[in-house]
VEXDO-328248 format. One record per residue (C-alpha): residue in three letters; x, y, z. Coordinates in steps of 0.02 Angstrom, whole numbers, padded with zeros to 5 digits, always signed. Each point is the difference from the previous one (the first is absolute). Example, Ala and Ser with C-alpha at 12.3 -4.5 7.8 and 13.67 -1.06 7.14 Angstrom:
// residues 2
ALA+00615-00225+00390SER+00069+00172-00033
END
This chain:
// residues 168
UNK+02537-00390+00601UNK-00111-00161+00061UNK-00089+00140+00113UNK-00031+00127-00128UNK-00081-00139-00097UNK-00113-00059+00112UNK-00023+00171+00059UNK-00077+00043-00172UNK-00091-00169-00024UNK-00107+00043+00147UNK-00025+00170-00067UNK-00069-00039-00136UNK-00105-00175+00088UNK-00070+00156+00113UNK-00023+00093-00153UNK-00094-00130-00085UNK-00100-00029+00156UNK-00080+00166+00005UNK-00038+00000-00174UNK-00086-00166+00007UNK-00113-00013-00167UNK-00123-00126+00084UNK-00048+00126+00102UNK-00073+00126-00153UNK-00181-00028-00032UNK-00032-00058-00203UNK-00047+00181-00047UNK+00143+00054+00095UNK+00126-00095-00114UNK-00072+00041-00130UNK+00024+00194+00047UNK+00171-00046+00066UNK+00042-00077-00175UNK-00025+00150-00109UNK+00164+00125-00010UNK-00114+00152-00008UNK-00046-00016+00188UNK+00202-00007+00059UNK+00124+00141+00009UNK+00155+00031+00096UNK+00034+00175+00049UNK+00148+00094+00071UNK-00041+00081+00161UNK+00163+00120-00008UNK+00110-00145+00098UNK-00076-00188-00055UNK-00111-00072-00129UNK-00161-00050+00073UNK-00115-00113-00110UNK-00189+00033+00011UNK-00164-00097-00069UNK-00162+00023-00051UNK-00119-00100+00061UNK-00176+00024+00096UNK-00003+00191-00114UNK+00162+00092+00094UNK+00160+00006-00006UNK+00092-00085+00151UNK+00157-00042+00052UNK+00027-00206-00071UNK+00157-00029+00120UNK+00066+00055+00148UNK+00188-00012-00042UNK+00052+00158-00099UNK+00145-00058-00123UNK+00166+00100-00003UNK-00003+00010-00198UNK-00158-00046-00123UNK+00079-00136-00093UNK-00015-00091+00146UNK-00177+00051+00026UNK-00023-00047-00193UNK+00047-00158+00027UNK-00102-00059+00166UNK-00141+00076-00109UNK+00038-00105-00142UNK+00029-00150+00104UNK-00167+00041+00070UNK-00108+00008-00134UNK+00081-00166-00074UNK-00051-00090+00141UNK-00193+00085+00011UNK-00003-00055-00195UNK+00024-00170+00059UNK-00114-00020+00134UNK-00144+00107-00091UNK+00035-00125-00133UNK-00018-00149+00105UNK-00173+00068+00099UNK-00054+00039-00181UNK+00042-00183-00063UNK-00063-00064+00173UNK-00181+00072-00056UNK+00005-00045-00181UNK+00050-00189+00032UNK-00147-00008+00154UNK-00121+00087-00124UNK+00040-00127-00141UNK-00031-00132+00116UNK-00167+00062+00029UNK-00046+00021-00168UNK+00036-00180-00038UNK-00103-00065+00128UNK-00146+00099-00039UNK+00057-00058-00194UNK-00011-00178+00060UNK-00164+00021+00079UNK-00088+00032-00147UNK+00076-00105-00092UNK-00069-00130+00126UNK-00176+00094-00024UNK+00000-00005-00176UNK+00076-00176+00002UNK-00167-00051+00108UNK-00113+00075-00117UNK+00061-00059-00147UNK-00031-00199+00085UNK-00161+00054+00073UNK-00160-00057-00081UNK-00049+00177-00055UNK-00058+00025-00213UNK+00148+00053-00058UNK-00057+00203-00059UNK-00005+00027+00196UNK+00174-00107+00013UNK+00068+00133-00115UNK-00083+00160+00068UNK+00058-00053+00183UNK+00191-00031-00067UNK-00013+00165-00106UNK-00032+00089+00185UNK+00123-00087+00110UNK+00139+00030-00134UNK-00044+00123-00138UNK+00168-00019-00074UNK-00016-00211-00036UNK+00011-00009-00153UNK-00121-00081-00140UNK+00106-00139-00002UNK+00043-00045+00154UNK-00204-00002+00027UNK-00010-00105-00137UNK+00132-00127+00074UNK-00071+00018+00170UNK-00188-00032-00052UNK+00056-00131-00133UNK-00105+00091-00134UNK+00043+00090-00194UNK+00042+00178-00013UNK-00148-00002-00090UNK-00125-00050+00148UNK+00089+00127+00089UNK-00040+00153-00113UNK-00190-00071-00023UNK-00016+00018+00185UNK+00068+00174+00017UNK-00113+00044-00149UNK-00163-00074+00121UNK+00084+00068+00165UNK-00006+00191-00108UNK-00165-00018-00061UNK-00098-00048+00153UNK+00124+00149+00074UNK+00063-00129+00140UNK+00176-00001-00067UNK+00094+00047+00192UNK+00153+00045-00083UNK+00051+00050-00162
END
C-alpha cells in the first residue's frame, strides 16, 4: 500500500511539473484562466483535455485520462492554481505601480513645498502649485502659503484676467 502511495505522489509531483504555471507568459494565464478556452473530449477510448491559447485548439496534456471526471478535476485543480498566480503577478504590478506613484506624489510635494518657501510674489506661488498638483485644494494652498481664502481667489481672478492662469 506504502508503494501505491508513493507511486501516485510522484505521479502527480510529475504531473505538476509539466504543468508548471511559472512557466505561462502573463497573457498566457490570463487565456489559461478563462473556461471558454478548455474542453475535454472523448476520443472513442479516453478523455483528452484541450486548450485554447495562441488562436487553436491544442492538445493541454499529454496524459489522456481513462474517465473525464478525472480530467475535470486536474482541469479544475488547474485553473485554481493559474487564478492564484495570475492573481499574484497582477498584485505584484499593482503594489510596484503604487509605489511609483507615491514617489512621483512625494516629489511634487517636495516641488511645491520649495515654491511655496521660495521668495517668489505669491500669484506665481499659486499658479506654479496649481500646475504641479491641479487637484491641491484651495485650502491646503491657503495653509501652505499662509494666506486667506480670500487672497487666494483675488489672485486667480488677476492670474484669469491677464490670461496667465497655467491651470484652472
Amino acid at each position: 500500500m506504502l508503494f501505491k502511495t508513493s507511486f501516485y505522489l510522484h505521479i502527480k509531483i510529475h504531473f505538476m511539473d509539466r504543468f508548471n504555471y511559472k512557466s505561462w507568459s502573463t497573457n498566457q494565464l490570463i487565456l489559461l484562466t478563462e473556461v471558454d478556452n478548455h474542453k475535454v473530449m472523448f476520443d472513442g477510448y479516453e478523455y483528452i483535455w484541450w486548450n485554447n491559447i495562441e488562436g487553436e485548439w491544442k492538445r493541454h496534456c499529454l496524459l489522456n485520462y481513462s474517465n473525464h471526471k478525472k480530467a475535470i478535476s486536474h482541469l479544475r485543480y488547474c485553473l485554481n492554481i493559474w487564478d492564484k498566480e495570475l492573481n499574484k503577478r497582477r498584485n505584484k504590478i499593482e503594489r510596484k505601480q503604487f509605489f511609483i506613484d507615491m514617489g512621483t506624489h512625494f516629489k511634487s510635494q517636495e516641488k511645491i513645498r520649495k515654491t511655496a518657501n521660495s521668495s517668489l510674489p505669491t500669484i506665481e506661488k499659486i499658479n506654479f502649485i496649481r500646475l504641479e498638483n491641479p487637484n491641491t485644494t484651495k485650502h491646503q494652498v491657503c495653509e501652505l502659503l499662509g494666506i486667506k481664502p480670500s487672497i487666494y481667489y483675488r489672485h486667480l481672478r488677476t492670474l484669469k484676467s491677464r490670461g496667465t492662469l497655467l491651470s484652472a
